[in-house]
C-alpha positions in Angstrom: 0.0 0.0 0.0 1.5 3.3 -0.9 1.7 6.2 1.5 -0.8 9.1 1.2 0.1 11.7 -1.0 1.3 15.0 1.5 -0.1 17.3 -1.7 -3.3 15.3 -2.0 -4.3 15.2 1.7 -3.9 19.1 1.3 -6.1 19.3 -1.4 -8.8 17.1 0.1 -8.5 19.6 3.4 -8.6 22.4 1.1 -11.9 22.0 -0.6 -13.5 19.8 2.7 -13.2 23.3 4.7 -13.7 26.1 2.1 -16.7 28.1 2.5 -18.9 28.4 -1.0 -17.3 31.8 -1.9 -13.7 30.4 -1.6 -14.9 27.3 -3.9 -16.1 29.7 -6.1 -12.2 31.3 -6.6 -10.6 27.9 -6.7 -13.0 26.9 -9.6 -11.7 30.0 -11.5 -8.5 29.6 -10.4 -8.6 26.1 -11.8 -10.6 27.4 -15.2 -7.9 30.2 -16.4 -5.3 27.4 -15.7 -7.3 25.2 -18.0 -8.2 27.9 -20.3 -4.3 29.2 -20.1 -3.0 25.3 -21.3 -6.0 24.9 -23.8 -4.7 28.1 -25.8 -0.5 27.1 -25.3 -2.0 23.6 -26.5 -3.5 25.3 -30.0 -0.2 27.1 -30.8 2.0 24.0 -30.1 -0.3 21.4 -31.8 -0.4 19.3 -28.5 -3.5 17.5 -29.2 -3.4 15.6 -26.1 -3.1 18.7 -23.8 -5.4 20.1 -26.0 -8.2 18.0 -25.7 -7.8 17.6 -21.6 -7.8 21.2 -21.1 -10.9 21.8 -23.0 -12.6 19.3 -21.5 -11.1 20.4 -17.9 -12.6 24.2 -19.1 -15.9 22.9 -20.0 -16.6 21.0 -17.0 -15.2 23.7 -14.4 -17.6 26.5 -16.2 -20.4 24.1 -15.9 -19.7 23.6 -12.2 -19.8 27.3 -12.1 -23.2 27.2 -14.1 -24.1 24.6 -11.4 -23.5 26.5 -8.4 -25.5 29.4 -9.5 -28.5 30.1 -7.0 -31.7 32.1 -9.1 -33.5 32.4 -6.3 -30.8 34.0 -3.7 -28.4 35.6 -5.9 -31.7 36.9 -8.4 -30.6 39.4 -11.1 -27.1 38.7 -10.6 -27.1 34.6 -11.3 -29.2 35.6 -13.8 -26.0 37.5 -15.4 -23.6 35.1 -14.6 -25.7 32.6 -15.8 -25.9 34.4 -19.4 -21.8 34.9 -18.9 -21.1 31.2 -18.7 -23.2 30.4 -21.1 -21.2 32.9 -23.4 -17.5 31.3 -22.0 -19.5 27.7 -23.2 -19.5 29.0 -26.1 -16.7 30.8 -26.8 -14.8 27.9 -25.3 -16.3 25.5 -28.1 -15.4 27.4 -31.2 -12.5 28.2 -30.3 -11.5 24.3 -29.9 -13.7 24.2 -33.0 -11.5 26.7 -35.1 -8.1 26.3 -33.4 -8.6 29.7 -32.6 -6.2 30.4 -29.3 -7.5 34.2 -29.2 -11.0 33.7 -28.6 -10.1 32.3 -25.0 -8.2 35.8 -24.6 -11.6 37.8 -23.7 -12.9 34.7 -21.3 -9.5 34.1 -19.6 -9.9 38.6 -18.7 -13.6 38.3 -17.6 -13.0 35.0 -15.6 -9.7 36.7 -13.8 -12.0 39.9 -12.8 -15.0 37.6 -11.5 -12.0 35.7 -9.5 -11.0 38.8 -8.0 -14.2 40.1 -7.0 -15.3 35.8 -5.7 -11.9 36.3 -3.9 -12.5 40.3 -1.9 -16.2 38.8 -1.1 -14.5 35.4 0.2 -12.0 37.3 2.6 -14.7 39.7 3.8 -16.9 36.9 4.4 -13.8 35.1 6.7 -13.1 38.7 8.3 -16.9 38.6 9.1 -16.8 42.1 7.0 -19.8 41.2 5.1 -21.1 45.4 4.2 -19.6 44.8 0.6 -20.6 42.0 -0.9 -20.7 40.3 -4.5 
C-alpha cells in the first residue's frame, strides 16, 4: 500500500473546509489554468493537452453554471448565468476553429470575476460582510 500523498491530503482539506465563496475562486482559479493550457495547446499542436484542457474548461464553467443560485443571488445569477453560457460557447469554437484568441476575452472576464469571488470570500472570513458580491 503506498503512503498518502502529502499534496493530495492538502487538497482534500482544502476543498472539505472552504466556504462556498472560496470554492467559487478555486474553480476559477482552476478554469484560467485550463483555459491558459487549452490556448498554449492550440499554438504547439499538443493535441493531447489540448483535448484535456478543454474538456477540464468545460466542466469547471459548468460547475460554475451549477452552483448558480436564481433564487438568492436573483438578477445577478441571472448574469452570470448568461456569462457562462457565453465562455460555453466561446470555449467550443475556439476548440472548433483552433482559434487560441478567442479564450483571450474569457480568460480577462474570468480573472475579474475571480478577483471580485476572492475580496467577497476574505470579507466573508473577516466577518466584513457590508460589501458583498
Amino acid at each position: 500500500m503506498r503512503p498518502a500523498n502529502p499534496y493530495n491530503q492538502y487538497l482534500d482539506t482544502s476543498f472539505s473546509t472552504a466556504s462556498p465563496a472560496r470554492l467559487v475562486v478555486m474553480t476559477y482559479d482552476a478554469s484560467i489554468r485550463a483555459l491558459r493550457e487549452a490556448a498554449r495547446s492550440i499554438r504547439d499542436n499538443d493535441y493531447e493537452s489540448r483535448a484535456r484542457s478543454f474538456d477540464l474548461a468545460l466542466a469547471l464553467i459548468s460547475e460554475l453554471r451549477k452552483s448558480l443560485n436564481p433564487e438568492k443571488g436573483g438578477e445577478i445569477a441571472t448574469k452570470l448565468d448568461s456569462l457562462y453560457q457565453f465562455f460555453t460557447r466561446e470555449t467550443l469554437l475556439s476548440n472548433a476553429t483552433s482559434d487560441p484568441e478567442r479564450l483571450t476575452p474569457i480568460i480577462s472576464l474570468m480573472t475579474e470575476l475571480r478577483q471580485t469571488w476572492d475580496k467577497a470570500s476574505k470579507q466573508e472570513a473577516t466577518g466584513n460582510t457590508e460589501q458583498s458580491v
